[in-house]
SEKOLNU-515270 format. One line per field, with one value per residue (C-alpha): residue number from 0; x negated, y, z negated; residue in one letter. Coordinates in steps of 0.2 Angstrom, whole numbers, m for minus. Example, Ala and Ser with C-alpha at 12.3 -4.5 7.8 and 13.67 -1.06 7.14 Angstrom:
<nodes>
k	c(0,1)
east	c(m62,m68)
north	c(m22,m5)
up	c(m39,m36)
r	c(A,S)
</nodes>
This chain:
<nodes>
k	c(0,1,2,3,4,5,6,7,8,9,10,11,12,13,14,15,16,17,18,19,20,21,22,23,24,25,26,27,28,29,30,31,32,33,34,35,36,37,38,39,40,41,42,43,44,45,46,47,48,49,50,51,52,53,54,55,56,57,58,59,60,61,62,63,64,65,66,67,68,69,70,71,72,73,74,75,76,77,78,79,80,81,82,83,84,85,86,87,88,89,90,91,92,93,94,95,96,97,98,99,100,101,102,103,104,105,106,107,108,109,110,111,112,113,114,115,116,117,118,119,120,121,122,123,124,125,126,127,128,129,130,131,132,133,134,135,136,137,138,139,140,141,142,143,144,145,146,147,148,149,150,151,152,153,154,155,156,157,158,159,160,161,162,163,164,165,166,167,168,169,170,171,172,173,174,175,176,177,178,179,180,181,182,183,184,185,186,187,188,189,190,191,192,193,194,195,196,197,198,199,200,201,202,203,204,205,206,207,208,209,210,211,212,213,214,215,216,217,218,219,220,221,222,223,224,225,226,227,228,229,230,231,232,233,234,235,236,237,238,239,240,241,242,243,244,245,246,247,248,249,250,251,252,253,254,255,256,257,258,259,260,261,262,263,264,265,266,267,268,269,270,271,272,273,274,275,276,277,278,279,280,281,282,283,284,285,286,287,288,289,290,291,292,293,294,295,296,297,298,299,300,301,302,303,304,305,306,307,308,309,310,311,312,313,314,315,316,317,318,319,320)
east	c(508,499,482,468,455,437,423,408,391,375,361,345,345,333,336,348,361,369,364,372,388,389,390,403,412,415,417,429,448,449,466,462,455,437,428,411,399,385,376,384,367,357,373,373,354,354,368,359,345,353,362,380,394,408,419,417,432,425,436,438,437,448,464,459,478,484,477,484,469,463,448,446,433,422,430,417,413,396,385,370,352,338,329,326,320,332,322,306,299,306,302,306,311,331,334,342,355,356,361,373,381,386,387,403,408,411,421,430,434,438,449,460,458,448,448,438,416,402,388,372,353,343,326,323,306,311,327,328,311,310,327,337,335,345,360,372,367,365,382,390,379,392,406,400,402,390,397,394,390,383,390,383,400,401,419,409,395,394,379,376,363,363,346,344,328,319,300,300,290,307,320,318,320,335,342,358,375,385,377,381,398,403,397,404,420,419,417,431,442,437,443,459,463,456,459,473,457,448,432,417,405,387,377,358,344,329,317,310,319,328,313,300,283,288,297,311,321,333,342,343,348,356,364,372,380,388,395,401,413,417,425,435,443,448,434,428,409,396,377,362,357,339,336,325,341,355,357,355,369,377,376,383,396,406,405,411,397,382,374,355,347,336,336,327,332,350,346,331,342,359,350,340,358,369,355,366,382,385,391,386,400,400,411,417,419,435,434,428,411,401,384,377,365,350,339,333,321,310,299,316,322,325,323,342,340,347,361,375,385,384,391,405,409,410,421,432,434,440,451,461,462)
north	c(m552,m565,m561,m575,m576,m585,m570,m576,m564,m570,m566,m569,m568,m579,m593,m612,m602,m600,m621,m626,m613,m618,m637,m635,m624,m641,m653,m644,m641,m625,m617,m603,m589,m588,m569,m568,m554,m553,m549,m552,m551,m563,m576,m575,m578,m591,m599,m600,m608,m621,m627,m620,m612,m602,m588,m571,m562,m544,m537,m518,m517,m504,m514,m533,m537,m533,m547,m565,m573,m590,m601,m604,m591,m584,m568,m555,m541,m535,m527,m523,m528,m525,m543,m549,m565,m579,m582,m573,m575,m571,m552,m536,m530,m542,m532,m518,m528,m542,m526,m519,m535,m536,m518,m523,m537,m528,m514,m527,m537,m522,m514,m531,m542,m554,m568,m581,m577,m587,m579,m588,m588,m572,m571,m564,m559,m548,m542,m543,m534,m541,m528,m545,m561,m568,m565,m568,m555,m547,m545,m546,m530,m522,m527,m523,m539,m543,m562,m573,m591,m600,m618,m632,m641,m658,m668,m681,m670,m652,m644,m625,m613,m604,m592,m593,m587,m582,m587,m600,m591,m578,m590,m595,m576,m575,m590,m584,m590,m577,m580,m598,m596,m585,m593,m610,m602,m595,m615,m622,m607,m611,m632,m629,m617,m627,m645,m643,m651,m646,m652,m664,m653,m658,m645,m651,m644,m632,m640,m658,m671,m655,m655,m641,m642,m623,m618,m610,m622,m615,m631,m632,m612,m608,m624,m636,m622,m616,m633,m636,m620,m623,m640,m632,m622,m636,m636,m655,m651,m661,m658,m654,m669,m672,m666,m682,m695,m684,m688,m708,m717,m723,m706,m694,m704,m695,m678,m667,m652,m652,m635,m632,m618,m616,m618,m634,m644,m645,m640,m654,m668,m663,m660,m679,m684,m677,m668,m655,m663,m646,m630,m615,m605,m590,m591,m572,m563,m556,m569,m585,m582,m599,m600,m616,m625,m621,m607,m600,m616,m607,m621,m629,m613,m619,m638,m641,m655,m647,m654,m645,m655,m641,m629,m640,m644,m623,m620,m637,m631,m614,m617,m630,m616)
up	c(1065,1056,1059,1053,1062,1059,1058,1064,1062,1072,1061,1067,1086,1089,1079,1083,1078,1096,1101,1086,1087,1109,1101,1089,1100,1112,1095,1089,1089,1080,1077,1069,1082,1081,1084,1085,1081,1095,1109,1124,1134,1123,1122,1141,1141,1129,1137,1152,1145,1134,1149,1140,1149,1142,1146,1136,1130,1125,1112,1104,1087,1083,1090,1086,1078,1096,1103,1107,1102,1107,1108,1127,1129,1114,1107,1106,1098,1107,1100,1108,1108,1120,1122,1141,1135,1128,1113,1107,1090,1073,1070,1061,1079,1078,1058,1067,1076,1063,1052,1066,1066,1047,1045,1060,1050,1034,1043,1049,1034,1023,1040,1043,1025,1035,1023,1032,1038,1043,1045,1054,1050,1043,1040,1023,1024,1040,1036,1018,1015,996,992,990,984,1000,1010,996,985,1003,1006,988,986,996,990,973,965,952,949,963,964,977,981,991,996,1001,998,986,978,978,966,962,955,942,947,967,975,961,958,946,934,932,931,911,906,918,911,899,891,902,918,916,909,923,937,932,928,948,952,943,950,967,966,956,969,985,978,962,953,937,944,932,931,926,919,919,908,911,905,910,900,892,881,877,868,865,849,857,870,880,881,863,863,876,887,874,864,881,885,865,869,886,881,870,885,894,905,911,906,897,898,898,907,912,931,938,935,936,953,953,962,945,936,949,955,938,945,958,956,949,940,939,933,950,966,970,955,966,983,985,979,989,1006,1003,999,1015,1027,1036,1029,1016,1018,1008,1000,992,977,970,986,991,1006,1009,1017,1021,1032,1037,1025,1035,1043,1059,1061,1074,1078,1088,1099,1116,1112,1112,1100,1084,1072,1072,1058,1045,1055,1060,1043,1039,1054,1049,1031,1036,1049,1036,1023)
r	c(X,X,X,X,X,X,X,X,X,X,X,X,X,X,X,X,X,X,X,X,X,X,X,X,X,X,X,X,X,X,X,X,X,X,X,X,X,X,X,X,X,X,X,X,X,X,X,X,X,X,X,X,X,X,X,X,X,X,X,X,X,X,X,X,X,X,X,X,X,X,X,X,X,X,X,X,X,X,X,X,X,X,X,X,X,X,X,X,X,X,X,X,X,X,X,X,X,X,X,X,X,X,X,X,X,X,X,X,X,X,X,X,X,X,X,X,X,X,X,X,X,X,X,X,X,X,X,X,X,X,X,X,X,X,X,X,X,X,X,X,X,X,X,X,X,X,X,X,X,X,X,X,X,X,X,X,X,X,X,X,X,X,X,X,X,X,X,X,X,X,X,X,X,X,X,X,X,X,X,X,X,X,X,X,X,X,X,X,X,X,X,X,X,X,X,X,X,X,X,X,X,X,X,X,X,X,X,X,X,X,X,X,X,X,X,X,X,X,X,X,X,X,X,X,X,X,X,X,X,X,X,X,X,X,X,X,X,X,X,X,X,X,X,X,X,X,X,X,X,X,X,X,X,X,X,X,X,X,X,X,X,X,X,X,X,X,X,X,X,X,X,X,X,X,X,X,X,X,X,X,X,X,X,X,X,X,X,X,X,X,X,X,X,X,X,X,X,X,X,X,X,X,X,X,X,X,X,X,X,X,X,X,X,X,X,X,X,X,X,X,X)
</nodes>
């Protein structure tokens, strides 16, 4: 039996996660089946206050590849959590079933070779405690991969990080050849697999201007040796380029990713770009595992007014592949 299904896992309970999933669930044609990891008494709450209607299909883990899965109801795997209310705030009291929930997920991925997850919202200073930098070194913990790359996809422009949710004052000393070389390595894997494309990639400097008043310049040092070599293997590099023009009209139209070295050199310019038209993938994982490219947004729980595009675009991208 071919069995390849679309894992979904919550995350933050009370987050827009469930709007924004109960909205693309009814934009949607998805062929793939879709199993969700959740609570079958908060989706029935939250349903209920959103104004949202859907059949639950409870499902037992142990036997999932017996069933002919379809998308008429949600597929559930319930998993339970004592909240009366359909949304209460963000607290340390959701980390034990958000933690049930992928603790269920990895079971599963490991138990059928689940190839495709999306996982919703956490908040890390509840759940993660300061023990991770975020979600992807959350889950790529346990799978023991140390070379991950985290992806902002969008079919014209993708950008990606070389150091994610570090303090800035961090990021130069974690700033390295390898760590660079590998993760760029991931990206170029991940189009010439999904796209037969050896992808433009711009790499951009550190430093403003990729200048330093300092005698050692990592730019100098580091960057424009790495990109020297990497052209010599073929790879459709050039760099460092200067992060405040980077990603005018006329100068990103010749790439399809863009690298910085921290977070918001990319992530500022991509979401002022496409707002919630990105998805962010996980590259380096023994499955594709994408999460909508924003967070639990607590000031809009129970509003009904959130964009669901980027979730759409993460359930699109896997049910195509």
């Amino acid at each position: 039996m071919n069995f390849d299904p679309i894992l979904i896992i919550n995350g933050e309970p009370n987050s827009i996660f469930s709007e924004i999933l109960f909205k693309s669930l009814r934009k949607v044609k998805i062929k793939k089946p879709v199993i969700l990891i959740s609570s079958n008494k908060i989706l029935k709450l939250q349903m209920k206050k959103l104004n949202y209607e859907f059949k639950i299909n409870i499902l037992d883990q142990n036997n999932l590849n017996n069933y002919k899965l379809n998308n008429k109801s949600i597929n559930l795997i319930n998993i339970e959590h004592n909240q009366n209310k359909a949304f209460q705030n963000i607290s340390i009291k959701s980390s034990k079933f958000i933690k049930s929930c992928f603790d269920e997920a990895f079971k599963l991925i490991k138990k059928y070779n689940i190839k495709k997850v999306i996982n919703g919202p956490i908040s890390k200073k509840h759940f993660l405690k300061k023990k991770h930098l975020g979600v992807t070194e959350y889950i790529s913990d346990q799978f023991s991969e140390d070379n991950v790359c985290m992806l902002i996809f969008n079919k014209n422009l993708s950008v990606s990080t070389i150091t994610t949710h570090l303090p800035l004052k961090l990021v130069a000393k974690n700033i390295n050849q390898k760590k660079i070389k590998d993760k760029i390595k991931l990206i170029r894997a991940f189009y010439i697999k999904q796209f037969n494309k050896n992808p433009k990639i711009g790499v951009l400097g550190l430093n403003p201007h990729c200048e330093s008043i300092l005698k050692y310049n990592e730019d100098d040092k580091i960057i424009k040796p790495l990109i020297r070599k990497m052209k010599s293997m073929k790879y459709k590099i050039s760099g460092p380029y200067s992060a405040d023009t980077i990603f005018l009209k006329n100068n990103r139209k010749n790439f399809d990713v863009i690298v910085g070295m921290y977070h918001d050199q990319v992530l500022t310019p991509i979401k002022t770009l496409y707002e919630y038209d990105a998805i962010n993938i996980t590259l380096g994982l023994p499955f594709l595992r994408i999460s909508p490219d924003h967070g639990p947004n607590e000031h809009m729980l129970g509003k009904n007014k959130s964009n669901p595009l980027s979730l759409i675009r993460a359930i699109s991208f896997l049910d195509k592949n």
